[in-house]
N, C-alpha and C positions, 0 to 999 in steps of 0.2 A: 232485095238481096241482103243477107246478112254478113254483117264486117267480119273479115278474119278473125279479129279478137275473139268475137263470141262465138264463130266456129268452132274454136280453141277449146272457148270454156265449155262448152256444150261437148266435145269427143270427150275432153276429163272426165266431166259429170258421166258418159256413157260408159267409159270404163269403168271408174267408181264401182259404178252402180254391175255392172256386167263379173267384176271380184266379189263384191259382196255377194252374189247372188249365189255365185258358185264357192265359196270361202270354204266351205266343207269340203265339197268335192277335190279340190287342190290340196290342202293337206294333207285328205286323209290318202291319194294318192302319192304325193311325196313320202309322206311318214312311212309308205311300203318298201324301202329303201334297204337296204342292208346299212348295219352299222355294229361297232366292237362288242360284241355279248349283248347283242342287240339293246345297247344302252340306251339308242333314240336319243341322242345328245341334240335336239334341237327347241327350236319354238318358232313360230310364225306370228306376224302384224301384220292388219290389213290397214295400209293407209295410203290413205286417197285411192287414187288407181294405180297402187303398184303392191307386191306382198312381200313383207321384209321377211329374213332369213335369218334367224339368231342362232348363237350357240347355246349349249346350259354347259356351264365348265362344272357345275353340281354331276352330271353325270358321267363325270370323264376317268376313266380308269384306271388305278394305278400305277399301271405300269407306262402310262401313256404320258410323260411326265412334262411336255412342250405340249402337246394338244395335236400332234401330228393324226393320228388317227381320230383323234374329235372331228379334226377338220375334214377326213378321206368322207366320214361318214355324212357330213353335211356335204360335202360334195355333190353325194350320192343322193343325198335327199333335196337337193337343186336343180339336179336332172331328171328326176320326176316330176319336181315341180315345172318344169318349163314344160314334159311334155305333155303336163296333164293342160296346161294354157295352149298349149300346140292341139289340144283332141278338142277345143273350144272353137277352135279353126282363125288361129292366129298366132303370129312371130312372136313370142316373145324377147323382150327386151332387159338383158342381165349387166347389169354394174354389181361386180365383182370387189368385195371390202371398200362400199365406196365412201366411208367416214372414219377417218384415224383417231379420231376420238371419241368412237366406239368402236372399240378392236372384237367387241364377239357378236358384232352385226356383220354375215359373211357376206349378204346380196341382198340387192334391191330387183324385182321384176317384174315389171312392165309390159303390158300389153301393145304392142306394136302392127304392123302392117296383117289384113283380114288376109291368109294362105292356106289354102286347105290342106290335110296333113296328107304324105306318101305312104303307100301301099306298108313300108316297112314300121313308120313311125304308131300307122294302127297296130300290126302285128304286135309290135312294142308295147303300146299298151295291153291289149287282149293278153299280153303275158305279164304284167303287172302282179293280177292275183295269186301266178302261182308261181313265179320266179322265189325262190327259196336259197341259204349257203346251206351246200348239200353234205351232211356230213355220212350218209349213208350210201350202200352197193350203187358202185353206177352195174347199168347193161351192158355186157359184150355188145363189139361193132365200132366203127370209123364213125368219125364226124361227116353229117352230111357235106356234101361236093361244095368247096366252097366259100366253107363256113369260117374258117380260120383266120381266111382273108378278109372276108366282113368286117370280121371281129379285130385285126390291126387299124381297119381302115376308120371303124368305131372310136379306136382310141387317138389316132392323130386328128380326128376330128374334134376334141375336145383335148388336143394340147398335150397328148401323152403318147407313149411309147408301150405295146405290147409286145415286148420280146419269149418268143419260143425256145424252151430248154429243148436241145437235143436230145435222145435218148444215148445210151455211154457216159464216157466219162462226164460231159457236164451234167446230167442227172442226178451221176454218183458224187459231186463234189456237192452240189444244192443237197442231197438227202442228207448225206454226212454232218452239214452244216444245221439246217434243221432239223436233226434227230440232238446235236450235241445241246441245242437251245431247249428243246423240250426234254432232255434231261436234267437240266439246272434248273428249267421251273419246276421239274416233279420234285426236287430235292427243294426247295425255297416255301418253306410254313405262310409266308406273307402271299403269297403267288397261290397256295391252295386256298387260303382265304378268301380272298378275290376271285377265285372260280366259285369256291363255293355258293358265296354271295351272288351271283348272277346266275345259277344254275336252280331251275325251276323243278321241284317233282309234279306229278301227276294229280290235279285237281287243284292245282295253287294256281289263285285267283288273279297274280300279280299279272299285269299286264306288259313287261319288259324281261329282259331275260331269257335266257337258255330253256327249253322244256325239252320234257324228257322225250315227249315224241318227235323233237330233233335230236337224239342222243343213240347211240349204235348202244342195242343190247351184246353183252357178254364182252370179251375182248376189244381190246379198241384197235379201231382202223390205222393207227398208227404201226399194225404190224402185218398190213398187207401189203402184199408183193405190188410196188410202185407208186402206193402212197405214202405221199410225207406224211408224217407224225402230225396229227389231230390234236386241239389242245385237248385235254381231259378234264371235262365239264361234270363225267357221273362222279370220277374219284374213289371208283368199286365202290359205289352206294347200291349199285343192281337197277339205277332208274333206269336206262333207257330201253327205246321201243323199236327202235331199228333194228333191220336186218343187217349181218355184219357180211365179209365174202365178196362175192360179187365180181365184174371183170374189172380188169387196173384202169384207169383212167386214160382218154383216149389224146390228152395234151395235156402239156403242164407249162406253164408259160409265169412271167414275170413284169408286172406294170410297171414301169417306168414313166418318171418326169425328169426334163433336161437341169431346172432347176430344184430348191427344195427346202421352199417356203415358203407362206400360209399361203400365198395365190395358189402353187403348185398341188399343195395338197387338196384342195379344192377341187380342181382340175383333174386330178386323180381319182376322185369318191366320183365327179361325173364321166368321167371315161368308164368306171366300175359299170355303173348303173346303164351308162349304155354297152357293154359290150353284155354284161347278163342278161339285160331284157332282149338282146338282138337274140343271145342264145338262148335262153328259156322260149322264147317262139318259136322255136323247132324243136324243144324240148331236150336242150341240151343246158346242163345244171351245173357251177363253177363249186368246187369246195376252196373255202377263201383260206390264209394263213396269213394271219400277220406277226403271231409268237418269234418267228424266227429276226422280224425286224424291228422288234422292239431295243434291242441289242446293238450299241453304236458299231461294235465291235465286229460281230456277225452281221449286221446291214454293209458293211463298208469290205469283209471278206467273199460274201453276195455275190459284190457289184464287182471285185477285182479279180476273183475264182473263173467267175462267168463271163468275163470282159466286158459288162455291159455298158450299154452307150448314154446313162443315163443311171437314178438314184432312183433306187427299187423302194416300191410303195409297199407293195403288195405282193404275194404269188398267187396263184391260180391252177385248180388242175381241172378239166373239163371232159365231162364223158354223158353219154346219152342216161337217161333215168327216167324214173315214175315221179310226180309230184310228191311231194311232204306236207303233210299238214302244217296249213300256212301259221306263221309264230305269232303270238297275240301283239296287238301295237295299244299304245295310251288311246282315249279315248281325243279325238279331236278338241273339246273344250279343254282338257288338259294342257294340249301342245299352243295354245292357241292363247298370245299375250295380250 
């Protein structure tokens, strides 16, 4: 019979060895994550048996000037990670910033108890490839029977709050407030810069970034009937490839954390990533906005217009759709410290 001790050593060595083996697979599952102009603010370590979760403050956006949305986006790319450890058929194990003296180390992850995954958590994955932020026509029709409630019950599970904009007046006060934000960035030369810079045309090799076949040809969707104002990534350059039109979105909702910071926003990018992959498996697509909460001013008019119960991450509007051509990611030795 072998002493506990060496049982010990001998599970480590097995995990070890059980990270490294799939080291590709898990990032490059993570890395599929949504994040701010698809910046892919992150990096990965594999050490021992657990895979660490870095930030790159190198990729962090200007306008993003605390790293709040650096962090939504690792968030987001946490909760892939765990569920790509979850389709390995086991618990992962998350410590959340567990070093204060490395503040752009967000999580450590760990391989924990052998559970095989649930009916939803595959779905989940299998929508991994083609979960896309949809900035193109959603379909006329209702959210399948159900699904909204899923999708609350997705973000209290990960620590967050998805609150539903009514249609009427709270609508009209959220569009007002969002259209007045995406008017200050169209007027701000630093703010067209910055799109620029992250806005890909067609055949550009970069692998981050906006591309044009995520981009509405002609008009921008910011002046269809029920959607908030899109940021403007072409800039009337005539790059994009989408179809503009389409039916209005069939929710529009508001992520919410009770508190709000760095844990929080955390918590937030993985409540994102699960309530999109739960939706993308029935083929329902979120168009993301965080332009209007960049703004102390407009985040804080948000939260008190709409009474909400909690400090708005993010907004959200969801409606059925076609898949998008998935946006290119860095190559995994890239991401990979």
């Amino acid at each position: 019979m072998s002493h506990p001790r060496s049982d010990m050593t001998e599970g480590v060595a097995e995990r070890a060895q059980l990270l490294a083996g799939n080291a590709q697979y898990l990032i490059a599952t993570a890395a599929r994550a949504p994040s701010i102009h698809n910046s892919q603010p992150w990096g990965f370590r594999i050490d021992g048996d657990e895979v660490e979760l870095w930030c790159d403050p190198r990729r962090k956006t200007r306008d993003d000037a605390i790293g709040r949305e650096m962090l939504i986006s690792c968030g987001a790319a946490l909760f892939g990670l765990r569920l790509a450890v979850r389709s390995l058929g086991y618990q992962p194990e998350v410590l959340l910033l567990p070093d204060k003296s490395h503040l752009r180390l967000m999580a450590r992850v760990g391989i924990g108890a052998a559970v095989p995954m649930n009916g939803l958590e595959q779905r989940m994955l299998a929508a991994v490839p083609h979960r896309h932020t949809h900035r193109g026509a959603f379909l006329p029709g209702p959210l399948p029977r159900g699904l909204l409630a899923g999708l609350q019950n997705d973000a209290l599970a990960e620590g967050a709050t998805l609150a539903l904009v009514g249609p009427g007046l709270p609508y009209g006060r959220l569009a007002q407030l969002a259209a007045a934000a995406a008017r200050r960035a169209d007027l701000d030369p630093r703010e067209r810069a910055e799109i620029r810079s992250w806005t890909r045309s067609l055949g550009d090799p970069a692998r981050d970034g906006v591309p044009a076949t995520a981009l509405v040809a002609g008009p921008s969707a910011a002046r269809e009937p029920g959607r908030l104002p899109q940021r403007d990534f072409d800039l009337g350059s005539g790059l994009g490839m989408l179809p503009g039109g389409g039916a209005p979105p069939a929710a529009t909702a508001v992520l919410l954390t009770v508190g709000d910071r760095r844990a929080d926003w955390l918590r937030a990018g993985q409540a994102l990533q699960r309530v999109a992959l739960h939706a993308a498996s029935v083929w329902v697509f979120a168009s993301l906005y965080s332009q209007p909460l960049e703004n102390a001013i407009t985040r804080g008019l948000i939260r008190d217009q709409l009474s909400l119960p909690g400090n708005p991450q993010l907004l959200l509007q969801l409606g059925k759709a076609v898949s998008a051509p998935a946006t290119a990611r860095r190559p995994v030795a890239e991401m990979t410290w």
